[in-house]
N, C-alpha and C positions, 0 to 999 in steps of 0.2 A: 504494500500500500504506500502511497505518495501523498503524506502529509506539508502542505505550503502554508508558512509559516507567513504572515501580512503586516506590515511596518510602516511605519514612519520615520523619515530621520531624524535621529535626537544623537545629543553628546554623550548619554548614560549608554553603556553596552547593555543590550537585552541579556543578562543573564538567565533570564526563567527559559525564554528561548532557545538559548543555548544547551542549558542542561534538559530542557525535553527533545532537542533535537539528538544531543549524546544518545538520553536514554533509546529515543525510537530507532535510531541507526543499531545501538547496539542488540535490538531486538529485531533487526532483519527490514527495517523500515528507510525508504528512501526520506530525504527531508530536503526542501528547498524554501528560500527568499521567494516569495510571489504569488502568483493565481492559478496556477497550472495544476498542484494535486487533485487526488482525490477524497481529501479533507482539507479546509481552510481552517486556520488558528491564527488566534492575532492577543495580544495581551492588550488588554484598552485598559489608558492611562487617564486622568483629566488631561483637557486640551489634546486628546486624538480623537477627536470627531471623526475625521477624514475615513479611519480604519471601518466605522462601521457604515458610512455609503460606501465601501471598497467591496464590503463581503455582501450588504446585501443588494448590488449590482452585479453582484460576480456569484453570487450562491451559485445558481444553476444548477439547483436539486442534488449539490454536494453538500455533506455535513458542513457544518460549520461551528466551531468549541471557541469558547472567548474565556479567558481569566487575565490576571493581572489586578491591580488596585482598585481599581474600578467597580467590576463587578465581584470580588471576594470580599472586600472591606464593605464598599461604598453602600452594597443595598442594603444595609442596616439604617443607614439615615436617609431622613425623610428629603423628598426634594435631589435625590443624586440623579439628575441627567442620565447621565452616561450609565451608570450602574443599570436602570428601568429602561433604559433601550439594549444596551445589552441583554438584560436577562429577558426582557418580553419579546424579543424579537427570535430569538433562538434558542428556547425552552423546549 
């Protein structure tokens, strides 16, 4: 399976990225930067809006997984944007 991992560019290295791309390679999993797998993953941050018109233009009846601060922290408090579009859109 072809898991693409979806970004934005920032000065912080995506570490969670990184270590679930290890983990999936090391389990027999291809992993790329883009839109081309057959899962899309993106970790939504505040101020990455862009990532989720990315995925859901580019879904095209592929999975689609979101974590990062956003949606893990964020949907405990009320009013989080990003967290309530994350999670309702891909539940």
């Amino acid at each position: 399976m072809k898991v693409s991992f979806v970004t934005v560019p920032t000065t912080i290295e995506p570490l969670g990225i990184m270590h679930l791309s290890a983990s999936l390679k090391q389990a027999g999993h291809e992993c790329s930067i883009g839109i081309e797998g057959d899962i899309l993953a993106a970790s939504i941050m505040p101020g990455s809006e862009g990532i989720l018109e990315i995925l859901e233009k580019e879904k095209k009846g592929r999975r689609v997984i979101v974590g990062g601060p956003a949606p893990t922290i964020g949907w405990r408090q009320r009013n989080n944007y990003m967290a309530e579009c994350a999670i309702k859109k891909y539940e």
